[in-house]
C-alpha positions as CSV (number, residue, x, y, z in Angstrom):
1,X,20.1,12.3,6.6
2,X,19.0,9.9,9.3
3,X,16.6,12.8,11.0
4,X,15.4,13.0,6.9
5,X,14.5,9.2,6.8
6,X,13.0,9.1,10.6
7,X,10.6,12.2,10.0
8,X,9.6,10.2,6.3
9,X,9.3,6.8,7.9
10,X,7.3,8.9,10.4
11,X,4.8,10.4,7.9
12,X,4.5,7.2,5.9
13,X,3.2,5.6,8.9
14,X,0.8,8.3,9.7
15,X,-0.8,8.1,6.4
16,X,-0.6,4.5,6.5
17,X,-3.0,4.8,9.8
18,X,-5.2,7.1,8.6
19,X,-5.9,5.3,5.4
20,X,-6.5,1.5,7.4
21,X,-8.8,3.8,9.6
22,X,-10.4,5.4,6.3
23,X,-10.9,1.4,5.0
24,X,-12.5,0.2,8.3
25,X,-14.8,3.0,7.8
26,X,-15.8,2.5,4.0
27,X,-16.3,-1.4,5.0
28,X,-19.0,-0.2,7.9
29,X,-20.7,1.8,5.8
30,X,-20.9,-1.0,3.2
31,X,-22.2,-3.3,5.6
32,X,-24.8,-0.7,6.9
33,X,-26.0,-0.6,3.5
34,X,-26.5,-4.2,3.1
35,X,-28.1,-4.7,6.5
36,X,-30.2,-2.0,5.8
37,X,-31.6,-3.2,2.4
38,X,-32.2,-7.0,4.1
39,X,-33.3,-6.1,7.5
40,X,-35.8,-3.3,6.6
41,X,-36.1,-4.3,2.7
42,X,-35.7,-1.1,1.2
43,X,-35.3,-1.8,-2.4
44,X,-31.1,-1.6,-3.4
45,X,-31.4,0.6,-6.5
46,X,-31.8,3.2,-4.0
47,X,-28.0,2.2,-2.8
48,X,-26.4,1.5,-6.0
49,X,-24.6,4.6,-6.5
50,X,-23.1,4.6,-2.6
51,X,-22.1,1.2,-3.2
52,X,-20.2,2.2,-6.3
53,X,-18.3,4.9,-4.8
54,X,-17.6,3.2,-1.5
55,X,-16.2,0.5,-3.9
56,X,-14.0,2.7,-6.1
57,X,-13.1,4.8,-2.7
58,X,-12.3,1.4,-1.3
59,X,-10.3,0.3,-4.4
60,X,-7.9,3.7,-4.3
61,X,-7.6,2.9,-0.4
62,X,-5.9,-0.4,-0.6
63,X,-3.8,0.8,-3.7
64,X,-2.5,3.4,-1.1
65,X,-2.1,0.9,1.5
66,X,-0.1,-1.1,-0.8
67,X,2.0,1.8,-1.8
68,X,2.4,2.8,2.1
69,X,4.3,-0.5,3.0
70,X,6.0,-0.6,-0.4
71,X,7.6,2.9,0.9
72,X,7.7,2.0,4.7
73,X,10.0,-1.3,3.8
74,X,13.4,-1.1,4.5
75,X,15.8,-0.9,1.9
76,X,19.5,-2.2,1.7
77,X,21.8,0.3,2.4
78,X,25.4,-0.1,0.6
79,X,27.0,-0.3,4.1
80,X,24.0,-3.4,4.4
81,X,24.8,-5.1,1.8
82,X,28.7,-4.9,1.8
83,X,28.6,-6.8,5.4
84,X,26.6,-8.8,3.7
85,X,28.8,-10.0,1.2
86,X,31.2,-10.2,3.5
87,X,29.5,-12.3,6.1
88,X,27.8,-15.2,3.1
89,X,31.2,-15.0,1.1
90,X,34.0,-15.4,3.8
């Protein structure tokens, strides 16, 4: 059980790093496009539809962020919370 729960914390943290990488990337490319269009002004309707899907690509990122460190948290145990009790009641 406890080789079970190391090789899942394990692979939660691996997608948890490859989706912050994936975010940092999305955010570059989002800034690239907005240099782009002021340094060189290049008209942005020719960006629009990267925008949008770096920002719904974005938007599915974070929620799996979000769910990554939702799964990665530690939860009580019943042997946890029993010394617990013990310790805040006695």
């Amino acid at each position: 059980m406890n080789a079970e729960r190391k090789r899942l914390k394990k692979e939660a943290s691996t997608e948890r790093s490859r989706l912050e990488r994936r975010l940092g990337e999305i955010e570059r490319e989002m800034k690239r496009i907005v240099d782009s269009i002021v340094v060189t002004g290049m008209p942005p309707e020719q960006f629009v539809a990267r925008m949008q899907e770096l920002e719904a690509e974005k938007a599915k990122v974070i929620a799996g962020l979000d769910a990554a460190k939702a799964t990665t948290s530690s939860p009580c145990t019943p042997r946890r919370s029993i010394v617990t009790s013990a310790l805040l009641w006695n």
